[in-house]
C-alpha positions as CSV (number, residue, x, y, z in Angstrom):
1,X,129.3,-91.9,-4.9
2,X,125.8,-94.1,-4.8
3,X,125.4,-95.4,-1.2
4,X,124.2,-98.6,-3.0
5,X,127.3,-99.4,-4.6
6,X,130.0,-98.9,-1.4
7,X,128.9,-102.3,-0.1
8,X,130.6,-103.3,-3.2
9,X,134.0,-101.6,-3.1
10,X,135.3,-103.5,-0.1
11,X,138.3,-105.2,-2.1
12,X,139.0,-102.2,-4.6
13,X,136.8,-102.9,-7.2
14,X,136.5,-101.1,-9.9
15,X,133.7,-98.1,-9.0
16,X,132.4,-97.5,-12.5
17,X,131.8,-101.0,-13.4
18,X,130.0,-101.4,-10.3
19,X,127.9,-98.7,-10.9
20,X,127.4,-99.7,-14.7
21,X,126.8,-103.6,-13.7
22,X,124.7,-102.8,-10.7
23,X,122.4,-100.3,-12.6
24,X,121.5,-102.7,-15.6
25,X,121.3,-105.5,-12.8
26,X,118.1,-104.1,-11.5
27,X,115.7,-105.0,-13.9
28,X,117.2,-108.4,-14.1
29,X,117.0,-109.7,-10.2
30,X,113.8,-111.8,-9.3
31,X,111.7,-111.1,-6.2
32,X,113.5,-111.6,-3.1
33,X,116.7,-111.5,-5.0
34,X,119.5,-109.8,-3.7
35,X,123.3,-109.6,-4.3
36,X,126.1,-110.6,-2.3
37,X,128.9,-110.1,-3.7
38,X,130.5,-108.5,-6.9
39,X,134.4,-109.5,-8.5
40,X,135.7,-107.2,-11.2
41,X,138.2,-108.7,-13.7
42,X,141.6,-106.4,-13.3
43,X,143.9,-107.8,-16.3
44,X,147.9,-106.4,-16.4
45,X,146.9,-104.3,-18.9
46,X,144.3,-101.3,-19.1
47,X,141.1,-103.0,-19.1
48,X,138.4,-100.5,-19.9
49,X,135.7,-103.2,-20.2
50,X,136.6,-105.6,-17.8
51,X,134.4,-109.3,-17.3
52,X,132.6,-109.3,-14.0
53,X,131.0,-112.0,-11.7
54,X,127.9,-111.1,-9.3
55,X,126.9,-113.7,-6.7
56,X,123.2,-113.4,-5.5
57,X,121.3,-115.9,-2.7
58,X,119.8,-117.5,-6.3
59,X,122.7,-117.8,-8.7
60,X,126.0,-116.6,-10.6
61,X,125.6,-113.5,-13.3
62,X,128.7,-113.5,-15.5
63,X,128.5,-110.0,-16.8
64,X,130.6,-109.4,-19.8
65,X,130.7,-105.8,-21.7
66,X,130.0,-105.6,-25.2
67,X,130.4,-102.9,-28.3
68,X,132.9,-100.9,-26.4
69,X,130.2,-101.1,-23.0
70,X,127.5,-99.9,-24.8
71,X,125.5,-103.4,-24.3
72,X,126.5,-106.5,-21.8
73,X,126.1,-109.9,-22.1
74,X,124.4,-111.7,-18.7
75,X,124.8,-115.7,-18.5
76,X,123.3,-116.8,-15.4
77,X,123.3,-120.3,-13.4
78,X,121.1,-120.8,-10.6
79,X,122.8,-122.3,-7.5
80,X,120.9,-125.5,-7.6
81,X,122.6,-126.3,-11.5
82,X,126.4,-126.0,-9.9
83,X,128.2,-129.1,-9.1
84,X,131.5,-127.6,-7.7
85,X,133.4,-123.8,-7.3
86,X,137.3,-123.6,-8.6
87,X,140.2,-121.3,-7.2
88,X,143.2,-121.5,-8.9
89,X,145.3,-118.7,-8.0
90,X,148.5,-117.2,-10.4
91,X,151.3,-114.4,-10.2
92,X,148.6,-112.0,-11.7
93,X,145.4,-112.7,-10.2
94,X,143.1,-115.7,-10.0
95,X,141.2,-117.8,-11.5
96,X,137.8,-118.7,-10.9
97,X,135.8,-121.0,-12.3
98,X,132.8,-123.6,-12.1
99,X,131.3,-126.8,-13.5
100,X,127.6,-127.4,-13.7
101,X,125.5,-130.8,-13.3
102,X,125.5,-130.9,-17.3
103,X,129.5,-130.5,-17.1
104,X,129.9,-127.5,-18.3
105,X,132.9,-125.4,-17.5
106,X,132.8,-121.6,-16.6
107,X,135.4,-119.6,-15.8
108,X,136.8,-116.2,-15.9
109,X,141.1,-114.9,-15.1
110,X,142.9,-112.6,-13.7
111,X,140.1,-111.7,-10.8
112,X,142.3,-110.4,-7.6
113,X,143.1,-112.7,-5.2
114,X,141.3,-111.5,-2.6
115,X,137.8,-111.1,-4.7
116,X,138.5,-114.7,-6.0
117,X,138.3,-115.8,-2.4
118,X,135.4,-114.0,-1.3
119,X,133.1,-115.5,-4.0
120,X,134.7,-118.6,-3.5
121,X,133.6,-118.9,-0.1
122,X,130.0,-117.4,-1.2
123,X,129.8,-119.9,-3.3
124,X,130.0,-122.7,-0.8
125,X,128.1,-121.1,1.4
126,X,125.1,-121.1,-1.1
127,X,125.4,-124.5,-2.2
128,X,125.9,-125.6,1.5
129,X,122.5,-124.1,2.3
130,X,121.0,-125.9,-0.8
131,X,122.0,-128.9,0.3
132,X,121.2,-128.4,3.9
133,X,118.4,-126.1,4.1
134,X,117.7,-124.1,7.4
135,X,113.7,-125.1,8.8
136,X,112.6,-123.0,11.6
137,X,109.2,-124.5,11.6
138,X,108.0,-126.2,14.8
139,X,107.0,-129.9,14.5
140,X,103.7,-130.4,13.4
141,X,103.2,-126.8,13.1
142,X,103.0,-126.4,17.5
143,X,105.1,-124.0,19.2
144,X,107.3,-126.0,21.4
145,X,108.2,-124.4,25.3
146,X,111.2,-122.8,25.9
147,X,113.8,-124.4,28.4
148,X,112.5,-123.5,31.5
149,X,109.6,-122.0,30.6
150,X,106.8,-122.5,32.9
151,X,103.6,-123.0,31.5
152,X,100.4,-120.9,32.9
153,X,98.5,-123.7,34.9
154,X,94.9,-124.6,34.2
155,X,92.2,-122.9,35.8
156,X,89.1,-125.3,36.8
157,X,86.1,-123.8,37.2
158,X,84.1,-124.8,40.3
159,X,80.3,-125.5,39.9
160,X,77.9,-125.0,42.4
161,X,75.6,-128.4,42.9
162,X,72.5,-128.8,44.2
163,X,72.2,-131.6,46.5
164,X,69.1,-134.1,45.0
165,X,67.3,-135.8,48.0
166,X,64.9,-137.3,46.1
167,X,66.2,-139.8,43.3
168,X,62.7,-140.9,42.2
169,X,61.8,-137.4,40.8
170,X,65.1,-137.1,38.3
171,X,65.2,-141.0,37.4
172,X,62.5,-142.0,35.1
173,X,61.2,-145.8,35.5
174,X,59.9,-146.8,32.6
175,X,56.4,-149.0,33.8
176,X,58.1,-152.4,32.6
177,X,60.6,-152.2,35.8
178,X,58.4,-150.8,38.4
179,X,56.1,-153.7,37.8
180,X,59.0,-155.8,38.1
181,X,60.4,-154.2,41.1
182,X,56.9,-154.3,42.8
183,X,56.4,-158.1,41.7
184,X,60.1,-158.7,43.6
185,X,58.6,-156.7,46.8
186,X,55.3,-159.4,47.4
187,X,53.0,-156.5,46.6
188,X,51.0,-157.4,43.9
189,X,50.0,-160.5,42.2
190,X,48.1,-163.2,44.3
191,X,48.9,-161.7,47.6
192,X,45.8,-159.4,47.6
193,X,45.6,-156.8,50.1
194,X,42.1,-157.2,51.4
195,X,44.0,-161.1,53.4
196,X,46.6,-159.1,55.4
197,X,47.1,-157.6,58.9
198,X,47.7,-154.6,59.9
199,X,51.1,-155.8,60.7
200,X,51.7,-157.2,57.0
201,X,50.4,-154.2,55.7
202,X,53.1,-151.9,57.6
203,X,55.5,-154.4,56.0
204,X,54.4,-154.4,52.9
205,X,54.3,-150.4,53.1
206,X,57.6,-149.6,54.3
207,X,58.7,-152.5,51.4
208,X,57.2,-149.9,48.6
209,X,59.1,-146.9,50.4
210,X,62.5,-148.4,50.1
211,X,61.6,-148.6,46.1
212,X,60.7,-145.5,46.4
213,X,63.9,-144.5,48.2
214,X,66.0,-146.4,45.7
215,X,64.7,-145.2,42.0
216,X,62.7,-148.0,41.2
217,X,59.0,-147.0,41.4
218,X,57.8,-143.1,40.6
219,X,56.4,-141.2,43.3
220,X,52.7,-141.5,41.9
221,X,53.3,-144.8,42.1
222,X,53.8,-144.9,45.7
223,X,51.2,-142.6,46.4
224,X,48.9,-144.7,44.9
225,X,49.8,-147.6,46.6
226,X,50.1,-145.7,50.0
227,X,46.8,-144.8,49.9
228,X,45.6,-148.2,49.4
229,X,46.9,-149.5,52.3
230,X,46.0,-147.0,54.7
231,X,42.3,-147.6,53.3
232,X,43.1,-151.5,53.9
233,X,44.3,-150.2,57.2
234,X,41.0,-148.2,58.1
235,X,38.9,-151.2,57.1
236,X,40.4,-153.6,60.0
237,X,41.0,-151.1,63.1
């Protein structure tokens, strides 16, 4: 016996039309298609040809033999066209049946009990997962941590700085505010140099040095300036 067809035999279906319905089936299932289960009709009587229903994860195949088995006839309804699944059991077998969202009704007698319950519950199973489809996604697409999962701390890089001792060189004064800055100081405008003491001209020195020391003035600046003075200086000693 085909391996492929003892899945099917679980609830002593018929092994021939399993093998007959499963081996025309194969050209007719779409991709990522498979089948779950398979009922076989089993009337009181000999039934040579019997009807069959095949359950996949996309729809129902009723499978029903024709010109003595030579062809079969496949009517299909795809899980998302069912509106509700029938059990109605007898004395001789069950009956199952269904109705679709354009009310039509489908059914097909004297299945065995058992099979009749097994696609029954298929059956709602399938339109179940329709209705409430399984997403395994993460939110917005971003893996979300496991309880208790402990996430890898962040690593800072340290970055070696050189200490800057001398603020005029890296801050550019644009000659607007050193003028400014040198105008606020008394050291240029009407108070010419060529008046002052030595003792005002120290002042007025140490004055430019804290500009200096604080950004404001460049260091040609002050070195002009600086050597004024001292010539200032020079002239009165």
């Amino acid at each position: 016996m085909k391996e492929q067809i003892k899945k099917f035999l679980n609830e002593e279906q018929d092994p021939k039309a399993i093998e007959k319905i499963t081996s025309k089936l194969n050209d007719l299932l779409m991709k990522n298609e498979e089948i779950g289960y398979i009922a076989v009709q089993k009337k009181p009587a000999i039934t040579v040809f019997p009807d069959s229903i095949v359950m996949t994860n996309k729809r129902i195949i009723i499978c029903q033999p024709k010109n003595l088995g030579i062809t079969m006839n496949f009517t299909d309804f795809t899980w998302d066209e069912i509106e509700g699944t029938f059990v109605k059991e007898n004395i001789l077998g069950s009956e199952f049946s269904f109705s679709t969202k354009t009310e039509l009704q489908v059914s097909i007698d004297y299945i065995p009990k058992i099979q009749a319950r097994k696609i029954f519950t298929y059956a709602k199973e399938q339109i179940d997962l329709l209705k409430n489809p399984v997403i395994n996604t993460p939110v917005s697409g971003v893996a979300q941590p496991q309880e208790n999962e402990t996430l890898p701390e962040e690593t800072i890089e340290e970055i070696e700085t050189e200490e800057v001792t001398n603020f005029a060189e890296i801050i550019p004064v644009s000659s607007n505010h050193s003028e400014t800055a040198i105008e606020n100081a008394g050291l240029t405008g009407e108070n010419k140099l060529g008046g002052l003491s030595q003792d005002e001209l120290f002042e007025k020195l140490q004055n430019y040095k804290k500009l200096l020391d604080n950004g404001l003035i460049l260091q040609g600046e002050y070195d002009a300036f600086k050597k004024e003075i001292l010539s200032c200086m020079q002239r009165i000693s």
